[in-house]
N, C-alpha and C positions, 0 to 999 in steps of 0.2 A: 599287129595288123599285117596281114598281108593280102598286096597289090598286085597288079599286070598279070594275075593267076589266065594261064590260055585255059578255061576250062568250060565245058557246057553244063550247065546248071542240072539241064534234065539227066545228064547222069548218072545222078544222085535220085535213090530212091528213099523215100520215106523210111526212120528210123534204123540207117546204115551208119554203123559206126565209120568216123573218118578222124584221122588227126592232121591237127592244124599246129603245122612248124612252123616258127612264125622266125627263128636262129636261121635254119637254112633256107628256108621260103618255098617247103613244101607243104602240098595238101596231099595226103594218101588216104585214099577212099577203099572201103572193107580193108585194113591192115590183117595179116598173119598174125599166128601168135606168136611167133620171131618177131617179128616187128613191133607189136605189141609188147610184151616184156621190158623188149630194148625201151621202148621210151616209157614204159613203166620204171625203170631206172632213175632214167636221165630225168623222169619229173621227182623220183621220190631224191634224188641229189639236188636236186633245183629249190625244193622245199627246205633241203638240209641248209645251204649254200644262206635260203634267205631268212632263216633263222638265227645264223651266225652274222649276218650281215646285219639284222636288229638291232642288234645289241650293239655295233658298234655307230648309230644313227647319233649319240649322244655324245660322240668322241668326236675328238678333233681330228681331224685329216692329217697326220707325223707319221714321215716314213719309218722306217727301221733305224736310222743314223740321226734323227731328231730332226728332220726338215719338217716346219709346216706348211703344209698348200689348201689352199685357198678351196674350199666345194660350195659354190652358190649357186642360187637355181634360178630357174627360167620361171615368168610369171607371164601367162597367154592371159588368166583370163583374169580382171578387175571388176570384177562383180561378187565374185564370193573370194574371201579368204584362202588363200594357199594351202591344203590338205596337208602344211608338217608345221611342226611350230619352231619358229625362229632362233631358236635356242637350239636347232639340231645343223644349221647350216651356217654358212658366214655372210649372208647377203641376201641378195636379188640381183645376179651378174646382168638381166637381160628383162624387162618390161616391153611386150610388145603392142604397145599402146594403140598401134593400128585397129585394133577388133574393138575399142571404144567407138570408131566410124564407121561398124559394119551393120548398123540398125535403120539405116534408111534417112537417118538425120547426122548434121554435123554439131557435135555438143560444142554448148559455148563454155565460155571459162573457167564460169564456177562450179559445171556438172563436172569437168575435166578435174578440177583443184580438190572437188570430194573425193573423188575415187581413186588421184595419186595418193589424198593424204591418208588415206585410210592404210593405203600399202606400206607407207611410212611408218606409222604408229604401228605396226601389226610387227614392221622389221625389228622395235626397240631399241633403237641407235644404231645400228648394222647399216651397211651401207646399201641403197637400193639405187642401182642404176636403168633410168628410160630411155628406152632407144626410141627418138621422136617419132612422127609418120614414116612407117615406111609400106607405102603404099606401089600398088602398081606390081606386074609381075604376074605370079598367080593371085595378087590381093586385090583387084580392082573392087573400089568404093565408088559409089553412085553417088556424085553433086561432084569431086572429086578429081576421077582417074580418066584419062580421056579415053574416048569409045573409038575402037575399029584400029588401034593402034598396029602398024603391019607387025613389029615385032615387041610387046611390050615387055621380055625380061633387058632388054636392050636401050628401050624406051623413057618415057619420061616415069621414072620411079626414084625411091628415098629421096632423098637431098634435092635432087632434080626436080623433082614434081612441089618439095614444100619452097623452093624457093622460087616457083615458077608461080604458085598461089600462096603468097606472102601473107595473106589477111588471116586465113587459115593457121598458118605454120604461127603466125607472131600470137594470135590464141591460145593456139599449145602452149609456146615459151611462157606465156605469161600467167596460165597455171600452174606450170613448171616452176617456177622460178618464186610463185609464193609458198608453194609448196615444199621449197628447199629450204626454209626457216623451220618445218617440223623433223627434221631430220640429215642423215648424211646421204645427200641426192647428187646423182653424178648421174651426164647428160650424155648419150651415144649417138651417133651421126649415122646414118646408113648409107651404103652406095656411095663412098667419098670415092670421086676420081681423083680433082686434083685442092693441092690448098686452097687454093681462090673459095672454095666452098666451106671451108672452116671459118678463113677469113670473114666472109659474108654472114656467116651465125655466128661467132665471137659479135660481131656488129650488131646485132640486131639484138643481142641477148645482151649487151650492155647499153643499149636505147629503150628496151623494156625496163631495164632494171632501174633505169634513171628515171624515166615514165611512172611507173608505179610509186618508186620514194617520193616522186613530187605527188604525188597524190595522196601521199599519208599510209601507203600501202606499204606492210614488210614483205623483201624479196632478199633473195641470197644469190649470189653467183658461184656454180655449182663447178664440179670439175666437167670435162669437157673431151671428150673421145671422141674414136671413131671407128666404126666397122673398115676392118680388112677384110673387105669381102671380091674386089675389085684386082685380077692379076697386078695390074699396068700399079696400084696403091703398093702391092703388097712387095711390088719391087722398086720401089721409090721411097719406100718407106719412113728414110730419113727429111724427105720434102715436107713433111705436114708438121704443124703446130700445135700439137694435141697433149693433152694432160697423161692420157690412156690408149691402149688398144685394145679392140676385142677380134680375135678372127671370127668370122665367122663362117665355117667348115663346110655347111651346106654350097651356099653361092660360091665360094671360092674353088670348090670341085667341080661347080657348074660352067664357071668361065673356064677354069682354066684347063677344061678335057674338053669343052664348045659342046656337053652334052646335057639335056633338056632332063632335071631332077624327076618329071613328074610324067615323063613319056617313059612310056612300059617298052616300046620298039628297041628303043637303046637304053635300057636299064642296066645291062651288062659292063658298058662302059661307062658307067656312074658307082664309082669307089673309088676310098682312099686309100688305094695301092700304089700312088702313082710318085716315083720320088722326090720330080719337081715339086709336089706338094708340099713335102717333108723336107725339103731345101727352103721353101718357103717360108715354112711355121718358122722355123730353126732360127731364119736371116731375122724376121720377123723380131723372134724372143730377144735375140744375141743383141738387135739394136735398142732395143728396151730395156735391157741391162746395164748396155751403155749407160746409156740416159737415165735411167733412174726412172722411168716410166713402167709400169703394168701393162702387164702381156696378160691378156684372159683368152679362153676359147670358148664358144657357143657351138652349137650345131650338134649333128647327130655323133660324129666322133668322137665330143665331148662325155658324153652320156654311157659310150659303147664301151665298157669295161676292159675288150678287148686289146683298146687302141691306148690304153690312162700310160703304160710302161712306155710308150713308143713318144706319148705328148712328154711325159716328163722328162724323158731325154731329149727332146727336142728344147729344154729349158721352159717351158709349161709350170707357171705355180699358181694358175689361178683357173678355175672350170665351171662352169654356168651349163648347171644341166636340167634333165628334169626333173621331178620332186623322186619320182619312182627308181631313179637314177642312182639317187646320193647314196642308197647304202652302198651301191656296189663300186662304186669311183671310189669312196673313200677306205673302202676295204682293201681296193687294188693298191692306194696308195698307202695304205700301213704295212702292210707287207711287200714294199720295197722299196732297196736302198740306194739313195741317190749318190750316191760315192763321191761328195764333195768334198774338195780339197779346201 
């Protein structure tokens, strides 16, 4: 896909060849046959690249020195089955269960408990982890997100918004939470500022749990994360009480360059080049290692084969990407070596 393209439509005429770079983020209208060629190239290497990259879709993720890491994928949409089969990845790192509330209604519990359990049995005992509502932002939901908000990536979103509408969120939990007896379900937080807000859903997820058993209902209590997606979290990191962490790469380049992911104006200042970032992830992993806690990453740098050398040095063994993704993470990470001692 490519975005914030400055271009006038009319100047493209009917049946003009153009290519669409979608690596650098250009569009070149009538190309030379220089130019031509060249990415006649670069496409017939691109076909080669993902044909070798096929074959290794059924291999595990092991560097060159025998390290294994982790490649599980992102799962947007709960309505149809995942386009790769379970047997080629190690999970579901990220459920964005949000687009369950994007149809005009708010599902109750037991629409919500089908369509986690479906994702569950589809995993085969792999672990699937749901990151709850995270609503607000660019996701505003009707009955939900509130309207007119001055700034809503700022606003009341994740965390903030399901515990501001409890009745809501304690729904979710508690299709969550029946749904973690078909499987290994692990529970992700979005937008944690500060612990008081873990605190608060530890609570509430063990008043369901007690809720339901008194009612003859099986539930399970799942493990229990939380998105680094928030600078001020991602340097505090040791303050929260969480089972897990996942960064997540997008929002955390967004706070922490104070630049807008989805404005084309300042697009240029939206990358992960920036080192604080990379001191970040680093402080991030190192104290997960401490602890004995999982370190995962989400977002587009996840995914970007480019960046897989840079996350692994960064102490990175777990990546949640998209399906389209896995050949090429997992290929960056077999050919190389983690040089641990």
């Amino acid at each position: 896909m490519l975005t914030g393209a400055n271009l006038d439509i009319n100047q493209i005429n009917s049946n003009v060849p153009v290519i669409l770079d979608c690596i650098k983020g250009d569009l070149i209208i009538e190309p030379d046959k220089e130019t031509e060629t060249y990415y006649d190239k670069i496409i017939s290497d691109y076909k080669e690249r993902k044909f070798y990259e096929s074959d290794l879709l059924q291999e595990p993720a092991i560097s060159e020195d025998g390290i294994q890491v982790k490649v599980q994928i992102n799962v947007d949409n709960l309505f149809d089955k995942p386009d790769l089969p379970s047997e080629n990845c190690d999970g579901v790192g990220l459920t964005r269960t949000e687009y369950l509330f994007t149809r005009g209604y708010l599902p109750d519990e037991d629409e919500q408990y089908e369509f986690y359990s479906n994702l569950i049995i589809w995993a085969k005992g792999k672990p699937v982890t749901f990151r709850t509502i995270d609503a607000g932002g660019d996701k505003p939901i009707p009955q939900l997100t509130p309207e007119n908000e001055m700034n809503p990536y700022l606003g009341l979103r994740g965390i903030r918004l399901s515990l501001s509408e409890i009745r809501v969120f304690r729904t979710q939990l508690r299709a969550l939470l029946r749904a973690s007896c078909l499987g290994k379900v692990k529970l992700i937080i979005p937008m944690v500022t500060e612990n008081s807000e873990i605190l608060s859903v530890r609570k509430l997820v063990k008043q369901e749990i007690s809720d339901l058993r008194n009612k003859g209902v099986m539930a399970e209590m799942p493990e229990l994360g939380m998105m680094v997606e928030v600078p001020v979290a991602a340097l505090q990191i040791e303050d929260f009480d969480v089972d897990f962490y996942t960064i997540g790469s997008n929002d955390l380049i967004q706070y922490l360059a104070s630049v807008s992911r989805n404005n084309p104006s300042v697009s240029g200042l939206y990358h992960a080049d920036y080192p604080a970032l990379w001191k970040l992830i680093a402080s991030v992993t190192a104290h997960g290692k401490a602890k004995r806690r999982e370190v995962s990453i989400c977002g587009n740098i996840a995914g970007d084969s480019k960046y897989t050398q840079k996350l692994l040095a960064a102490g990175i063994r777990s990546f949640s990407v998209s399906t389209s993704s896995v050949y090429a993470v997992k290929a960056e990470i077999r050919s190389t070596s983690l040089n641990l001692k």
